[in-house]
C-alpha positions as CSV (number, residue, x, y, z in Angstrom):
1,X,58.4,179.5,197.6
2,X,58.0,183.0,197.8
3,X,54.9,184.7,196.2
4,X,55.7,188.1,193.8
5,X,54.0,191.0,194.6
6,X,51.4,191.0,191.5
7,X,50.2,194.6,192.0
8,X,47.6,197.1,189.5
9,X,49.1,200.4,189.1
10,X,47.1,201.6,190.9
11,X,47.9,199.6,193.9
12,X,51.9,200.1,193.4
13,X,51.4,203.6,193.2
14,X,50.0,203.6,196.9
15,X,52.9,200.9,197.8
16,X,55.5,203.5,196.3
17,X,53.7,206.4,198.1
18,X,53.6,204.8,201.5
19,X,57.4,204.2,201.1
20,X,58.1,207.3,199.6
21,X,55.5,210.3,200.0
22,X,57.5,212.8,198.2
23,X,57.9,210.4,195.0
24,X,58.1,211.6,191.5
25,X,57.3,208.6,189.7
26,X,53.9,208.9,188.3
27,X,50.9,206.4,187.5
28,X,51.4,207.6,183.4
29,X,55.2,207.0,184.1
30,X,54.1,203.3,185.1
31,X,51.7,202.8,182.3
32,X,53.9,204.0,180.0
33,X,56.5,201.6,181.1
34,X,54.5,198.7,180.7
35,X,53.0,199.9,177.4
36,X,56.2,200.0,175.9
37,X,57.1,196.5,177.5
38,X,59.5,197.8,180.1
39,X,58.1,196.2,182.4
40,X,56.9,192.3,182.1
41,X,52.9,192.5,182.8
42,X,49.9,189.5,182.6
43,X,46.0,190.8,181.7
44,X,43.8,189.2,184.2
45,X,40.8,190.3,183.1
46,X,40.5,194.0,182.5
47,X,43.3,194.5,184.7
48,X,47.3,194.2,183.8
49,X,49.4,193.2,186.6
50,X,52.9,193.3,187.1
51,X,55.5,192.9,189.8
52,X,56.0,195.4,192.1
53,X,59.4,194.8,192.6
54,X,60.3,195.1,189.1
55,X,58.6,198.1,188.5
56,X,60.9,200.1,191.4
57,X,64.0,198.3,189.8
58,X,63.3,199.6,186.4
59,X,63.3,203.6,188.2
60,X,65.9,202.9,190.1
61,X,68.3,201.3,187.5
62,X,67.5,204.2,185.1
63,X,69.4,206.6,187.9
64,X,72.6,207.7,186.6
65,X,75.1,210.0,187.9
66,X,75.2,213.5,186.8
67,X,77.9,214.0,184.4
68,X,80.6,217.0,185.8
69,X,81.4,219.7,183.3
70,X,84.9,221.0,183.6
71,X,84.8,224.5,183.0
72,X,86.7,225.5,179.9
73,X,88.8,228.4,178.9
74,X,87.2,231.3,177.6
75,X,87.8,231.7,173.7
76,X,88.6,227.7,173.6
77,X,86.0,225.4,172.0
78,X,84.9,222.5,174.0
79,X,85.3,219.1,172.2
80,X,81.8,217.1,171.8
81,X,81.5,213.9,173.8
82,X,79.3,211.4,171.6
């Protein structure tokens, strides 16, 4: 049986940073995810922990493709995508 990494944020934001230094995800990032119940956490005490692993797949399945514009005629109006 393989034990989850059960980490603070604190402690997965050093993880993160020693596997990326030039990261953008942020500690309030983090918190925020788990205070909106992104993220699956426990309370052990006065600390929340969570798995590490599912806090980098809930950045990394939030990464979308950036959507290509085609550009348009001048004088034409574009038609809204919804």
């Amino acid at each position: 049986m393989e034990l989850p990494k059960m980490r603070t944020v604190k402690t997965a934001m050093a993880e993160i940073r020693a596997l990326d230094p030039d990261t953008d995800i942020t500690v309030n990032a983090m918190q925020t995810a788990l205070r909106q119940g992104k993220v699956a956490y426990i309370n052990v005490g006065k600390k929340r922990l969570f798995r590490l692993d599912d806090m980098i797949r809930y950045f990394t399945a939030r990464a979308v493709e950036p959507e290509i514009i085609e550009p348009q005629e001048p004088g034409k109006i574009r038609p809204v995508k919804a």
